[in-house]
C-alpha positions in Angstrom: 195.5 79.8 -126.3 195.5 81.9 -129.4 194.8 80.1 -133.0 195.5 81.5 -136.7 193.2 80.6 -139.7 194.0 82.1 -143.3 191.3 83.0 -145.4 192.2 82.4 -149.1 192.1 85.1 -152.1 189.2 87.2 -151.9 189.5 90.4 -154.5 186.1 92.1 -153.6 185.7 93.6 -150.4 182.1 92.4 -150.1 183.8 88.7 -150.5 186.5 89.4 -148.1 183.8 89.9 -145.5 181.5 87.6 -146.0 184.5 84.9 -145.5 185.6 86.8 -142.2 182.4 86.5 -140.8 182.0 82.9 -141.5 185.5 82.1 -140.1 184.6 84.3 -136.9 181.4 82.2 -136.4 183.1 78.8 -136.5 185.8 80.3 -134.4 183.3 81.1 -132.0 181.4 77.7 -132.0 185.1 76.2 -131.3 185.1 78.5 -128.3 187.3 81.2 -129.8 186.7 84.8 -130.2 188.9 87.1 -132.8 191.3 89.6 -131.6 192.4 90.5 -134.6 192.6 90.5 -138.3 195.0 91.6 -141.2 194.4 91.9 -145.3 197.6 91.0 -147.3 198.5 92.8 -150.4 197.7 89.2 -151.8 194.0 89.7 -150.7 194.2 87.1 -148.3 193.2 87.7 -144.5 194.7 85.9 -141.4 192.2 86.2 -138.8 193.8 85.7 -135.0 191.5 84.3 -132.1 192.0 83.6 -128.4 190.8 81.2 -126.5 190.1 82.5 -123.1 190.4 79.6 -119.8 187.5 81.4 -118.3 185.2 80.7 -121.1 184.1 76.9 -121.1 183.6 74.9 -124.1 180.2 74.8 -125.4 180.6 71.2 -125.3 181.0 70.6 -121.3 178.1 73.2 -120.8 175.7 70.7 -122.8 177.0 68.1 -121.1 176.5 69.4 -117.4 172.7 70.8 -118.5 172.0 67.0 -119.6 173.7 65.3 -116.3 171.6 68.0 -114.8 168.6 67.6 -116.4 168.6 63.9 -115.9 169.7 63.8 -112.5 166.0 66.5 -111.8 163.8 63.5 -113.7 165.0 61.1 -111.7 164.7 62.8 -108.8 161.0 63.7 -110.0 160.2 60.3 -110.8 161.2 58.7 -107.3 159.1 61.6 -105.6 156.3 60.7 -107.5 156.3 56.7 -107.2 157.1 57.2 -103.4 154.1 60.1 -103.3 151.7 57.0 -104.7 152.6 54.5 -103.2 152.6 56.4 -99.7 149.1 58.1 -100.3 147.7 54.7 -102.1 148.9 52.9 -98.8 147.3 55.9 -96.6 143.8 55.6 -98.1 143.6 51.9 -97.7 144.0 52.4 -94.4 148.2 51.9 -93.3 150.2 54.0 -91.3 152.0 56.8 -93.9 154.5 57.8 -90.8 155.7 53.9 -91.0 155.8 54.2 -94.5 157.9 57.4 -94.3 160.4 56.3 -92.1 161.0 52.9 -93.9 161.5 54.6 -97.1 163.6 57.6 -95.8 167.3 56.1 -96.0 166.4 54.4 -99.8 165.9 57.9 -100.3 168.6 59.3 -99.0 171.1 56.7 -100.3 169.6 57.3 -103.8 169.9 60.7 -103.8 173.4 60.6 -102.7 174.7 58.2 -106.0 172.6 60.3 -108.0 175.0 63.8 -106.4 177.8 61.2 -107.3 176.9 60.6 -110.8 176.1 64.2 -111.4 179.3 65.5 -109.9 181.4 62.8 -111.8 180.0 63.5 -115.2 181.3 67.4 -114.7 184.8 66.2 -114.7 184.2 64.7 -118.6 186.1 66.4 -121.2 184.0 66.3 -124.5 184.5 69.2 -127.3 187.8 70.3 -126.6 
């Protein structure tokens, strides 16, 4: 997908730069990177950028690094309540193997929605 942006009158070279560079940034922050560019005889510049399928939106990348990142703290914070509550029961004197194997498919069930929610929250389009 290619997009054009204009860049208004801008006599001084120096000027004319300064205004590429600008456009060129927010072109990139939208996912775009500049092909090409042309000066007019007005002093005007278009500025043409592509938008390439292979390069993902800045947007979705956030998104999949929070889904991720929330999806590792819960995952810590079940192993640590489970690790207390196992080794609190073992040093009063219970049976951690019972313990264990009670807790195992709670486990495994909650890590499973948790894959769920992580893998659903990839297919949101945010940013485009």
């Amino acid at each position: 997908m290619y997009k054009t942006v204009e860049i208004g009158y801008h006599p001084k070279a120096s000027d004319m730069a300064a205004a590429i560079e600008r456009a060129a940034n927010e072109l990139a922050a939208q996912g775009y990177h500049v092909v090409s560019f042309s000066v007019t005889g007005s002093a005007k510049t278009i500025v043409l950028a592509e938008k390439s399928p292979m390069m993902p939106a800045r947007g979705r990348i956030f998104i999949m690094n929070t889904n991720l990142r929330r999806a590792l703290l819960i995952i810590g914070v079940i192993g640590i309540v489970f690790g207390v509550v196992g080794y609190s029961g073992l040093l009063i004197g219970g049976n951690f193997g019972a313990f264990v194997k009670g807790m195992t498919p709670g486990i495994l069930l909650g890590l499973s929605a948790l894959v769920i929610i992580v893998v659903a929250g990839r297919g949101q389009r945010h940013g485009d």
